[in-house]
C-alpha positions as CSV (number, residue, x, y, z in Angstrom):
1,X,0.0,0.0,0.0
2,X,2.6,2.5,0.6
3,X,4.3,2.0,-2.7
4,X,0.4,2.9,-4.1
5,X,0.3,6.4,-2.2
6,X,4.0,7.0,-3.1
7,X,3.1,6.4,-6.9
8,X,-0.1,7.9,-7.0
9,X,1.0,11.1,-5.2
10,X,3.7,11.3,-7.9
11,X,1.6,10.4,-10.3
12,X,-0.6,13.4,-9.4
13,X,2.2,15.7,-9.0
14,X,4.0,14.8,-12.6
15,X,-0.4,15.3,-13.8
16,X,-0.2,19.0,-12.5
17,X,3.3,19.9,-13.8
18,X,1.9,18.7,-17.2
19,X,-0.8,20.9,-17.3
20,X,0.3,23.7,-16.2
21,X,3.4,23.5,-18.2
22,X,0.8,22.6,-21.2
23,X,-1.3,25.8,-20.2
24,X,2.2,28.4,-20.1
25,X,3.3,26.9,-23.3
26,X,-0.4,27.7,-24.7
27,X,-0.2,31.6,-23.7
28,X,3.4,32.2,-24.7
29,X,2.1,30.8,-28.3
30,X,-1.1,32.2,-29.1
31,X,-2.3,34.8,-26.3
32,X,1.0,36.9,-25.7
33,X,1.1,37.3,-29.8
34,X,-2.5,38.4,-30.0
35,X,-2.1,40.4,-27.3
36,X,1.2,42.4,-28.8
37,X,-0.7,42.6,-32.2
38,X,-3.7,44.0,-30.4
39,X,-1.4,46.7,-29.0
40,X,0.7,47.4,-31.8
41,X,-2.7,47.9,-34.2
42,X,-4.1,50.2,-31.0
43,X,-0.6,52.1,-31.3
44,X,-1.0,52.9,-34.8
45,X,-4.3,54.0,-34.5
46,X,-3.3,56.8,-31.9
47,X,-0.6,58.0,-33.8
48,X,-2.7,57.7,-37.2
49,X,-5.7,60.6,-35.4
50,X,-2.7,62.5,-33.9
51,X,-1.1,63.2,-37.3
52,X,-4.8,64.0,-38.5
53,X,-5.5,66.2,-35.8
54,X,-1.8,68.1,-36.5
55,X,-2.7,67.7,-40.5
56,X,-6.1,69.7,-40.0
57,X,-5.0,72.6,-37.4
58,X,-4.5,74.9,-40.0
């Protein structure tokens, strides 16, 4: 029995570090790029209306 509880616990343990490694791996590959795009489009956008702004102040 206590060569069950050992194995299982580390069984558990080694279940967790998967996932969670599995779940880092999936934000550093798709959300952190969508979110830099995200920015980068928002970026552009402010400095697009403050060149308009400058463009039309006569």
């Amino acid at each position: 029995m206590k060569n069950f509880s050992k194995g299982f616990l580390f069984g558990a343990v080694a279940t967790i570090g998967a996932v969670a490694g599995a779940l880092l791996s999936f934000k550093k590959a798709v959300v952190e790029p969508i979110e830099s795009e995200e920015q980068r489009f928002e970026d552009n956008r402010k400095k697009a209306m403050r060149k308009s702004r400058a463009a039309h102040r006569g």
